[in-house]
LOMAR-802756 format. One line per field, with one value per residue: residue number from 0; residue in one letter; chain; x, y, z of N, C-alpha, C in turn. Coordinates in steps of 0.1 Angstrom, whole numbers, plus 5000, padded with zeros to 4 digits. Example, Ala and Ser with C-alpha at 12.3 -4.5 7.8 and 13.67 -1.06 7.14 Angstrom:
% LOMAR-802756
pos 0/1 .
code a/s .
unit A/A .
n_east 5132/5128 .
n_north 4943/4978 .
n_up 5078/5071 .
ca_east 5123/5137 .
ca_north 4955/4989 .
ca_up 5078/5071 .
c_east 5132/5129 .
c_north 4967/5000 .
c_up 5078/5079 .
***
This chain:
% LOMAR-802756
pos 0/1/2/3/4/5/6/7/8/9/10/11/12/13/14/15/16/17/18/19/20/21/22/23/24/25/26/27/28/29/30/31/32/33/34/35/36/37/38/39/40/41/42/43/44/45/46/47/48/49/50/51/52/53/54/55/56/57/58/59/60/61/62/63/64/65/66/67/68/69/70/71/72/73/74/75/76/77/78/79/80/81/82/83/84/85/86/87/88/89/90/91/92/93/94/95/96/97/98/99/100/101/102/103/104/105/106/107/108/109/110/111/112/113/114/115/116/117/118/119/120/121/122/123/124/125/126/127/128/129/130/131/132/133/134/135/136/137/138/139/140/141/142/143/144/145/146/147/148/149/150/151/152/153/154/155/156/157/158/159/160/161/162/163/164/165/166/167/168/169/170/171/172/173/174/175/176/177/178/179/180/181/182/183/184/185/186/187/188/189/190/191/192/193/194/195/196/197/198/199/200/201/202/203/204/205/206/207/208/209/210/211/212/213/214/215/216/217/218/219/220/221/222/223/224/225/226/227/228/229/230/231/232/233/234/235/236/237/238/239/240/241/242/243/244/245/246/247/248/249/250/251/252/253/254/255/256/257/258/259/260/261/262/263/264/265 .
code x/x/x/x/x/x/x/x/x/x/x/x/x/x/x/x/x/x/x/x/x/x/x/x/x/x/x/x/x/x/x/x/x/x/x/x/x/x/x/x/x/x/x/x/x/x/x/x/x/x/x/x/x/x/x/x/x/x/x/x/x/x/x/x/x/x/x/x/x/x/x/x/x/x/x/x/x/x/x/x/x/x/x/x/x/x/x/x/x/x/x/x/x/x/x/x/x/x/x/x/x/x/x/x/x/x/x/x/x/x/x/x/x/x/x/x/x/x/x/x/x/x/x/x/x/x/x/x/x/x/x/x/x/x/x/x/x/x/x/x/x/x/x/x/x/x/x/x/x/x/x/x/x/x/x/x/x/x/x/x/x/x/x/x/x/x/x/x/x/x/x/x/x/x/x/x/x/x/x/x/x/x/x/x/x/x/x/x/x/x/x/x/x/x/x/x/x/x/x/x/x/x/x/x/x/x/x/x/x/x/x/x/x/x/x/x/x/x/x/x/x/x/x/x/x/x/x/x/x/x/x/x/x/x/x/x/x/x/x/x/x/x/x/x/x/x/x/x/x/x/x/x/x/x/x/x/x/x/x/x/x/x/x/x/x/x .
unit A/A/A/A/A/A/A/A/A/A/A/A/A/A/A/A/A/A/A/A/A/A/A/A/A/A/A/A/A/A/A/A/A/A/A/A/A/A/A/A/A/A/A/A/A/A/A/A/A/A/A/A/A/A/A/A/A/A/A/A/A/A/A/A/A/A/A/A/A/A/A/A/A/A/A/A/A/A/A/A/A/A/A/A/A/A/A/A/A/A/A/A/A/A/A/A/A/A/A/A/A/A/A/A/A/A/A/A/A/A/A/A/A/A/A/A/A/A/A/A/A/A/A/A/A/A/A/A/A/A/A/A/A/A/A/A/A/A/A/A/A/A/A/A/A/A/A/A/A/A/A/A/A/A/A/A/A/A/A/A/A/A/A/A/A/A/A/A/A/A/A/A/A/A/A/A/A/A/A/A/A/A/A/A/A/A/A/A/A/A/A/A/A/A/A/A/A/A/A/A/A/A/A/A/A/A/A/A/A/A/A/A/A/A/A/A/A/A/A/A/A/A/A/A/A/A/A/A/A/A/A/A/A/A/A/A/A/A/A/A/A/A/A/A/A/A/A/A/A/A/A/A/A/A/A/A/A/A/A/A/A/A/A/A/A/A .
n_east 3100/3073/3082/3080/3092/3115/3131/3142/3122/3112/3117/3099/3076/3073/3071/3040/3027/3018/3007/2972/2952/2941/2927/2927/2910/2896/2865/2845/2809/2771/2763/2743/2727/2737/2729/2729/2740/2732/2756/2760/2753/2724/2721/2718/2708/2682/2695/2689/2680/2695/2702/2724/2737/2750/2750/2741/2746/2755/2740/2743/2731/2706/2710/2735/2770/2788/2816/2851/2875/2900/2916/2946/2956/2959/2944/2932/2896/2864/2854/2825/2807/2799/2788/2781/2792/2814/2837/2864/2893/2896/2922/2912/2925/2948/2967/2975/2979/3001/3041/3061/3070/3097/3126/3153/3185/3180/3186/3218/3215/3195/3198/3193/3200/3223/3206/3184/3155/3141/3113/3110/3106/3089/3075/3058/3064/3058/3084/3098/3076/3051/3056/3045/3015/3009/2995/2995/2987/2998/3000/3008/3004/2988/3007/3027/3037/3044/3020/3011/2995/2986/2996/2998/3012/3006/3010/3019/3013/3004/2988/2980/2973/2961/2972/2954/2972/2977/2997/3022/3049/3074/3062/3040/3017/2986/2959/2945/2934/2922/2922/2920/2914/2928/2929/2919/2890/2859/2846/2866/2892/2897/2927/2936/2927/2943/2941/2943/2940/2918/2905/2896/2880/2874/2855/2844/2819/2804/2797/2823/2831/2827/2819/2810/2808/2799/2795/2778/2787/2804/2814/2839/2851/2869/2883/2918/2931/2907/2897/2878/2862/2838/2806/2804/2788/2768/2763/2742/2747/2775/2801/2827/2855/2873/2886/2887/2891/2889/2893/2867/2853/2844/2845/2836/2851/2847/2852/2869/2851/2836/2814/2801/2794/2798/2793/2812/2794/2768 .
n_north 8516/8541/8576/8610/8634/8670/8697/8725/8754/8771/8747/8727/8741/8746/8722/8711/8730/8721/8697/8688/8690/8661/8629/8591/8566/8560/8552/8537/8534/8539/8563/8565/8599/8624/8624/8654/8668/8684/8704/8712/8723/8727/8722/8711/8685/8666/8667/8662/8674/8665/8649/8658/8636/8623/8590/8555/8542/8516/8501/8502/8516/8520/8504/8498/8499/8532/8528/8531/8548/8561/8554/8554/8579/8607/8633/8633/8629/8613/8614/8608/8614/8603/8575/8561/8530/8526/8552/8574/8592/8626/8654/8673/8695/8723/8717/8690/8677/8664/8668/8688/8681/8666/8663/8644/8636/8624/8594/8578/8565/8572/8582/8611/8649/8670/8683/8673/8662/8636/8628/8621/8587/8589/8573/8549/8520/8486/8470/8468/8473/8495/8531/8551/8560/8560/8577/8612/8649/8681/8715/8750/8776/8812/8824/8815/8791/8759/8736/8700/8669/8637/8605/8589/8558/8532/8502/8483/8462/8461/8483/8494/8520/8540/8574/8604/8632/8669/8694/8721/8720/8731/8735/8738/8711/8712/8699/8668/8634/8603/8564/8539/8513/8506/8490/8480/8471/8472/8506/8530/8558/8578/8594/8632/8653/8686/8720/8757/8760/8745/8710/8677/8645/8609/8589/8558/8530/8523/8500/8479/8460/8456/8444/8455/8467/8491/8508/8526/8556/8594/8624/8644/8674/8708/8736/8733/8737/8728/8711/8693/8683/8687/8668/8669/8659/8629/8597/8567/8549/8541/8539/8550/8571/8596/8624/8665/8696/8732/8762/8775/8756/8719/8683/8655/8627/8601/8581/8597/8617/8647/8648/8657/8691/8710/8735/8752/8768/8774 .
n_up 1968/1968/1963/1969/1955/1956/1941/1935/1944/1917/1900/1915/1910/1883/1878/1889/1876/1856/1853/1858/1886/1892/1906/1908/1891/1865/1857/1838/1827/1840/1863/1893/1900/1925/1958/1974/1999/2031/2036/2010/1979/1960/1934/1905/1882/1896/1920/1955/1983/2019/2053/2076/2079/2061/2049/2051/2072/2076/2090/2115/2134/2163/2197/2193/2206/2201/2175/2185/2170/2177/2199/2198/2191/2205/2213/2186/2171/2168/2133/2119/2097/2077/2077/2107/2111/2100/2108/2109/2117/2127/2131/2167/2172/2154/2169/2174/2146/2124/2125/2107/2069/2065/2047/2026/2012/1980/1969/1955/1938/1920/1901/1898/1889/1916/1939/1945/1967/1988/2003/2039/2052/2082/2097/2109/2088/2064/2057/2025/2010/1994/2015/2012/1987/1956/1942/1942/1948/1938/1940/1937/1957/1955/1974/1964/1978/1979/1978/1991/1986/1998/2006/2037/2043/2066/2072/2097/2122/2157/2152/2129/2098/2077/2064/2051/2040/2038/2033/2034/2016/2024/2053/2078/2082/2067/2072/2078/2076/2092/2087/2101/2096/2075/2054/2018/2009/2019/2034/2027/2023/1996/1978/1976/1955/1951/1948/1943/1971/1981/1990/1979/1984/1979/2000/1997/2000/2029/2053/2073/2058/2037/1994/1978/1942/1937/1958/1983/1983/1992/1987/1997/2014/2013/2026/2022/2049/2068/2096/2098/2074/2048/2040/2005/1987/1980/1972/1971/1954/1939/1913/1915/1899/1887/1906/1903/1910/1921/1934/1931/1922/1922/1909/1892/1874/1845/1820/1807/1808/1820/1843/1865/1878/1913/1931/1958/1975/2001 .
ca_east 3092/3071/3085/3077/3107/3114/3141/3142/3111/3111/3114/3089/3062/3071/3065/3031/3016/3022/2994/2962/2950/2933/2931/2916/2908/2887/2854/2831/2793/2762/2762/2736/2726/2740/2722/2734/2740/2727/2763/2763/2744/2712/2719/2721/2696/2679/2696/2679/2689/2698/2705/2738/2742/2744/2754/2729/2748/2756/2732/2750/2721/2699/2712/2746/2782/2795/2828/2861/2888/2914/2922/2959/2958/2957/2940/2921/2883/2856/2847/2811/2796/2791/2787/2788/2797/2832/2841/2876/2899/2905/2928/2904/2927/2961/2978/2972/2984/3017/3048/3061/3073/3113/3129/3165/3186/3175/3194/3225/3218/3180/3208/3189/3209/3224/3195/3168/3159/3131/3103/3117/3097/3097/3063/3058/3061/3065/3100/3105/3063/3052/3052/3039/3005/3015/2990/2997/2990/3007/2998/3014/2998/2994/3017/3041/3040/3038/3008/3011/2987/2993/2987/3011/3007/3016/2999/3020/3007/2991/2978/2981/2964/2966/2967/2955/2976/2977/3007/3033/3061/3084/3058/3030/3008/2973/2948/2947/2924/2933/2915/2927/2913/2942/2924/2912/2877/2851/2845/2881/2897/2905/2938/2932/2935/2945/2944/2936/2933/2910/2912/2887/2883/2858/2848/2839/2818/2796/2804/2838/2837/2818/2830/2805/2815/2796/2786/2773/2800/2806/2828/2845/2864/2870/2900/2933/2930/2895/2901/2861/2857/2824/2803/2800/2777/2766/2753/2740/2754/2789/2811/2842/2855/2883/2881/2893/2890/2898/2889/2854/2844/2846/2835/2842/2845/2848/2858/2874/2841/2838/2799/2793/2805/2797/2803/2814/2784/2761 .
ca_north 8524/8552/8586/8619/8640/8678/8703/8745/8765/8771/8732/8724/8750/8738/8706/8713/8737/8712/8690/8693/8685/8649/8617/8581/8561/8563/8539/8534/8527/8546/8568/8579/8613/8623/8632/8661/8666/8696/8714/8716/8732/8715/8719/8698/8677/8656/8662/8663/8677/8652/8653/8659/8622/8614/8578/8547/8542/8508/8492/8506/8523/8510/8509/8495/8509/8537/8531/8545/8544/8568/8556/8557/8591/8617/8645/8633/8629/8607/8617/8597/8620/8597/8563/8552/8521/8535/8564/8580/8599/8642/8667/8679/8708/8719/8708/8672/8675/8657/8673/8687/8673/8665/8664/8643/8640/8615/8582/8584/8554/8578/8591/8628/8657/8672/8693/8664/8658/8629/8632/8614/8583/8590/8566/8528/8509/8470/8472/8466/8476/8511/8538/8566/8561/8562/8587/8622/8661/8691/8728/8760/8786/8823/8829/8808/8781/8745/8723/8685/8660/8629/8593/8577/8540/8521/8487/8477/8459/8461/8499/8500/8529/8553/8586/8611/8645/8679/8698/8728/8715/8733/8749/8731/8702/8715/8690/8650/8626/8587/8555/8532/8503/8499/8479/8486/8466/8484/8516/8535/8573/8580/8604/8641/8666/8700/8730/8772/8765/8734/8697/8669/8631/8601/8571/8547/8519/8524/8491/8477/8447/8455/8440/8466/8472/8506/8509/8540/8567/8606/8634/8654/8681/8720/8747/8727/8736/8726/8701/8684/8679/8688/8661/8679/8652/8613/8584/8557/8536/8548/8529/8556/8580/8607/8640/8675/8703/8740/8779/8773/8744/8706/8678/8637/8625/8590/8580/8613/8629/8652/8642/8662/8702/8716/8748/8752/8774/8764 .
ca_up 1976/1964/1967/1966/1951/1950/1937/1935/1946/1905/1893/1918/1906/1866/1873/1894/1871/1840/1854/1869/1898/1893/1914/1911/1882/1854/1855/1828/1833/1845/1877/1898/1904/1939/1968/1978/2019/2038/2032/1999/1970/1957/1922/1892/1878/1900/1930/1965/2001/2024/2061/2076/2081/2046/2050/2054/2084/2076/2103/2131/2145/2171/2211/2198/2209/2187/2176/2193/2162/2179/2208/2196/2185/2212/2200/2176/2176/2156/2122/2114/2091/2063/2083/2118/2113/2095/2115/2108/2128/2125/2148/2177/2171/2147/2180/2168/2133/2121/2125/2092/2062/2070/2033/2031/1999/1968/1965/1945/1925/1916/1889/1895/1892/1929/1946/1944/1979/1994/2017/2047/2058/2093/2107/2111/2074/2062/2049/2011/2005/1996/2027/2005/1981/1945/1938/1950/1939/1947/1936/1937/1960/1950/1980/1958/1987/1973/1988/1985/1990/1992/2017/2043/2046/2079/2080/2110/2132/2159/2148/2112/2091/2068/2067/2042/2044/2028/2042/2026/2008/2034/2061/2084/2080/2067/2076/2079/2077/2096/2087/2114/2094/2066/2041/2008/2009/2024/2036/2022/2016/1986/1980/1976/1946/1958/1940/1947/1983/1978/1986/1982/1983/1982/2009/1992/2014/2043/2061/2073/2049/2020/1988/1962/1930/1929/1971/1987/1988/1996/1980/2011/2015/2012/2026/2027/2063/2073/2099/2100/2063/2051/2033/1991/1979/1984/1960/1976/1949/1928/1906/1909/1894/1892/1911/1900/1921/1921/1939/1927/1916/1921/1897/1887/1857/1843/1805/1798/1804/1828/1844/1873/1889/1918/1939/1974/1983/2009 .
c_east 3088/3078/3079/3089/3102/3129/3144/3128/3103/3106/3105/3073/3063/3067/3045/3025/3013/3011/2987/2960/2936/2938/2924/2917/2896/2881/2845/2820/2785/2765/2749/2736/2727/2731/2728/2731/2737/2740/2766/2755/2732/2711/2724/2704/2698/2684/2687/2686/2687/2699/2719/2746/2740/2745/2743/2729/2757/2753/2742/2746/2714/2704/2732/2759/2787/2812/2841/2872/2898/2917/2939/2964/2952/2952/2934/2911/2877/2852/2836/2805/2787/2783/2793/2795/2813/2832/2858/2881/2902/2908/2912/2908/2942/2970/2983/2978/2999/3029/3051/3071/3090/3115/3146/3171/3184/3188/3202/3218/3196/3182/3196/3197/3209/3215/3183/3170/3140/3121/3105/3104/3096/3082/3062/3055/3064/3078/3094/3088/3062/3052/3045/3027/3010/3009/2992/2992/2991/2996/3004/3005/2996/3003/3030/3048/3040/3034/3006/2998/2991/2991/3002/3004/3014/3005/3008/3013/3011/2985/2980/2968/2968/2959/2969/2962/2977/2982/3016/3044/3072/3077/3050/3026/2996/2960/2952/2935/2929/2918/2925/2923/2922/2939/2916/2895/2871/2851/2864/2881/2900/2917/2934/2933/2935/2948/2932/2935/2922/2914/2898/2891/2874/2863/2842/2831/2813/2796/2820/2843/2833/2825/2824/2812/2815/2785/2782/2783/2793/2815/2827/2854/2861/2877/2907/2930/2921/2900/2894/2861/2843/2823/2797/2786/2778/2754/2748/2744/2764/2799/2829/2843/2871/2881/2890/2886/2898/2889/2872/2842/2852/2842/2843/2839/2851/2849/2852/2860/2840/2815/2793/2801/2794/2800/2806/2803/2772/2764 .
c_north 8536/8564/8599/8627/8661/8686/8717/8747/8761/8758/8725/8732/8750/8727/8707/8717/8731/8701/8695/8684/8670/8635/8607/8577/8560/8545/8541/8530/8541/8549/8572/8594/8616/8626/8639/8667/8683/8709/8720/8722/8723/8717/8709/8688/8666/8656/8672/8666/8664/8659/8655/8650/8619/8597/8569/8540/8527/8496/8493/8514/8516/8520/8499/8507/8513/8532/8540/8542/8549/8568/8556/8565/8603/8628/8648/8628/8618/8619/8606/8603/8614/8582/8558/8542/8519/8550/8565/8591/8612/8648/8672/8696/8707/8714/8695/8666/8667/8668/8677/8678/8673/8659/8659/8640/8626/8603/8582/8576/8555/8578/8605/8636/8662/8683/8682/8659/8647/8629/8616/8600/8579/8587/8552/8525/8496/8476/8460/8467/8493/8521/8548/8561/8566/8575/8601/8634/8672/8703/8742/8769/8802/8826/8821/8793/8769/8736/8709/8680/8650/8620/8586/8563/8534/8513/8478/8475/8461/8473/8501/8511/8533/8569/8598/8630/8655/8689/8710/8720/8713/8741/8731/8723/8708/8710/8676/8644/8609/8575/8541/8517/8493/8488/8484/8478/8477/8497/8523/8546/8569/8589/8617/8651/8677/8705/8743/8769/8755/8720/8693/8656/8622/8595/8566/8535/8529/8511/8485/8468/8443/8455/8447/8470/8492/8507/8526/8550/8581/8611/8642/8660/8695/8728/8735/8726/8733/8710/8690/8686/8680/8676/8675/8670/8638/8607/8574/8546/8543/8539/8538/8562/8589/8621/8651/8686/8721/8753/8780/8766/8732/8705/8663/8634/8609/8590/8591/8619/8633/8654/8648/8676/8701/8721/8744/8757/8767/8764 .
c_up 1969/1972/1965/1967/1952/1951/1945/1935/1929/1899/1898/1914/1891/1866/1880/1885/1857/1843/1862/1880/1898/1901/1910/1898/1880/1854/1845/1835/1837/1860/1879/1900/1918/1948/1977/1997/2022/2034/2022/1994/1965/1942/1914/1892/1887/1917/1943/1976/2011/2037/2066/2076/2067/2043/2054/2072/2084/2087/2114/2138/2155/2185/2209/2201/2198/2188/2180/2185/2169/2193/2207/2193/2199/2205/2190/2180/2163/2143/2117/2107/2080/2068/2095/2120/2107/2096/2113/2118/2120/2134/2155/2174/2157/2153/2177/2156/2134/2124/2107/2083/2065/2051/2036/2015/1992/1973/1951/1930/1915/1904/1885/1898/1906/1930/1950/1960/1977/2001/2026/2054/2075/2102/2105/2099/2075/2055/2033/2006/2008/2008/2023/1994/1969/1941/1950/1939/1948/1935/1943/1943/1956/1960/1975/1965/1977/1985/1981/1994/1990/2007/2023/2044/2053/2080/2089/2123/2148/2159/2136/2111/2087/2064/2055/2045/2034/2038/2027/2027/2023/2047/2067/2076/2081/2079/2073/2081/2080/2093/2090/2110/2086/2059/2027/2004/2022/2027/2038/2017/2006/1986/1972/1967/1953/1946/1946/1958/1987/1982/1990/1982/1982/1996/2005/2001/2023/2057/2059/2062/2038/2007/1972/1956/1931/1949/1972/1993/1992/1992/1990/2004/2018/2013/2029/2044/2073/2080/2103/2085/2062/2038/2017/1988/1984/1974/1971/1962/1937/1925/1907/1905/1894/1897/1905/1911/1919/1929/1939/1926/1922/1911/1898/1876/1858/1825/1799/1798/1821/1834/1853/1875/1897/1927/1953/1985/1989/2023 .
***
């Protein structure tokens, strides 16, 4: 089972500051130049303003019924910004959010010295398959807080999903993001770098069952605590990428090159 481990205040803010804040895997190949969405900035070569809907929609316009993902989630509302026809779930309010992170102690047979404690998996998983998202990133706030990122995974049936979170170590649950579909073909979160105050992510896919190499995504995000995600940018056709993220700036890069920034302004 993946874990996410932590120590002392101290040994968790050495090991944090010792890497950066990156997610996703490195793709080779040609990208488009994005099309940048109404919230963002219109620079860089080539890119164009878009509407708020950046998404093609994935032919789920017309006179049919929008989708209702959260009826299992009190509290929470549609998110469709990028594509109606994959709508995701965010808190209506912080009311809604997760409770916080519950921390209990390591497994002896971890062989970590005594202080190492777990993050408790305390929501619907398959037993003896991951509950936690291998990929995670944490960062050190200047109030000295530690902010994790990082993905629960419940594909129990009959309401599987998974849920992207960005919560204090030992405080509240930031923000969340649920995709009630629990499959990695088509339209899918990615997991979130966080850093300065920052968190982004893709969606990959605009329909439920799309099997594109390089389909039509969107890079989200902005404060830790923003609980509507604003659309940063959108390709209509993207092979991937890794994200970075900080106070300032965004950006994605792909073999070791770092290919796109930009700012939050906007």
């Amino acid at each position: 089972m993946s874990r996410l481990c932590h120590g002392s205040l101290a040994a968790r803010a050495l090991a944090l500051l010792g890497s950066l804040s990156f997610a996703g895997a490195c793709s080779c190949g040609q990208q488009s130049t994005p099309v940048m969405s109404s919230t963002g900035s219109s620079g860089g070569s080539g890119g164009t303003t878009s509407s708020s809907k950046a998404g093609t929609g994935g032919g789920g316009g017309g006179n049919a019924p929008k989708p209702e993902p959260c009826p299992d989630w009190p509290g929470w509302e549609t998110w469709d910004d990028f594509a109606p026809s994959c709508p995701f779930c965010v808190p209506a309010s912080k009311a809604a959010l997760p409770a916080p992170i519950a921390w209990v102690p390591c497994d002896a047979r971890a062989g970590i010295p005594s202080g190492c404690q777990t993050m408790k998996v305390d929501w619907p998983f398959i037993p003896n398959a991951a509950a936690i998202s291998p990929a995670s990133s944490g960062d050190v706030a200047s109030s000295r807080k530690v902010v994790l990122s990082f993905t629960r995974l419940s594909r129990v049936e009959p309401h599987p999903y998974v849920m992207d979170v960005v919560a204090e170590a030992d405080g509240p649950v930031l923000s969340a993001m649920i995709d009630t579909r629990s499959q990695i073909d088509g339209c899918h979160l990615s997991e979130r770098p966080v850093r300065h105050g920052k968190a982004i992510f893709s969606i990959r896919g605009d329909t439920p069952n799309s099997s594109d190499s390089a389909p039509p995504s969107v890079i989200v995000g902005g404060n830790v605590d923003e609980l509507h995600p604003r659309i940063l940018a959108a390709w209509q056709s993207w092979n991937g990428g890794g994200l970075s993220v900080s106070d300032l700036y965004w950006g994605i890069y792909d073999s070791y090159k770092i290919r796109r920034f930009r700012d939050f302004s906007g």
